[in-house]
C-alpha positions as CSV (number, residue, x, y, z in Angstrom):
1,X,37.2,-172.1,-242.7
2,X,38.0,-172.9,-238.7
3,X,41.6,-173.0,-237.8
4,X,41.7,-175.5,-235.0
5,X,43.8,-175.6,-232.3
6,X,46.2,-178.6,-232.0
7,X,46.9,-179.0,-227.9
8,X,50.1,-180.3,-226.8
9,X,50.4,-184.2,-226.0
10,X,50.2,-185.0,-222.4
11,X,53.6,-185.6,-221.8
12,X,54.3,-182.0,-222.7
13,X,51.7,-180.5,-220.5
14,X,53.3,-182.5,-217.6
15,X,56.9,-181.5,-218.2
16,X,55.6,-177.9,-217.8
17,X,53.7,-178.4,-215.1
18,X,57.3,-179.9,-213.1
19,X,59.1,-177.4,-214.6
20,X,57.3,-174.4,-212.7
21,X,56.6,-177.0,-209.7
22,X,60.7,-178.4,-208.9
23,X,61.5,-174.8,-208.8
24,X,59.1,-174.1,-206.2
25,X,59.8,-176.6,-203.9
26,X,63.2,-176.2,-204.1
27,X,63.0,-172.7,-203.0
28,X,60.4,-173.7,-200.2
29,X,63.1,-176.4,-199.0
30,X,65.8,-174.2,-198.8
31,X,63.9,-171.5,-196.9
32,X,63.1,-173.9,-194.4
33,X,66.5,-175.3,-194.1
34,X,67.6,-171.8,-193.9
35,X,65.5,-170.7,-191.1
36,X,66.4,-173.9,-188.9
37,X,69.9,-174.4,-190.3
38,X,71.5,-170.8,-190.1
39,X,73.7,-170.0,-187.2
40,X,72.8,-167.8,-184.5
41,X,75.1,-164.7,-185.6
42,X,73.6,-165.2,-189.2
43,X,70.0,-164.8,-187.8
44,X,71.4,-161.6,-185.8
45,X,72.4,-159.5,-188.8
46,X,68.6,-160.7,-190.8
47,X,67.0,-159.4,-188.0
48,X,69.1,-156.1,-187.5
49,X,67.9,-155.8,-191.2
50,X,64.3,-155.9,-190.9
């Protein structure tokens, strides 16, 4: 006998999809607002760094 397999319902598969997604463009956000936001002795020590 076959064992199916039962997929989720579509309103799971689209929580999952925002939960890796939110995350993400969080991150991308606050990397931009980093690299125009920070002030100028801030970007000093990340480049003395590199």
């Amino acid at each position: 006998m076959k064992e199916w397999i039962q997929l989720p319902d579509i309103r799971t598969i689209i929580y999952i999809i925002l939960a890796f997604i939110i995350p993400y463009l969080i991150s991308k956000i606050n990397m931009k607002m980093r690299k125009y936001g920070d002030p100028p002795w801030k970007k000093e020590e990340e480049r003395t760094k590199n």
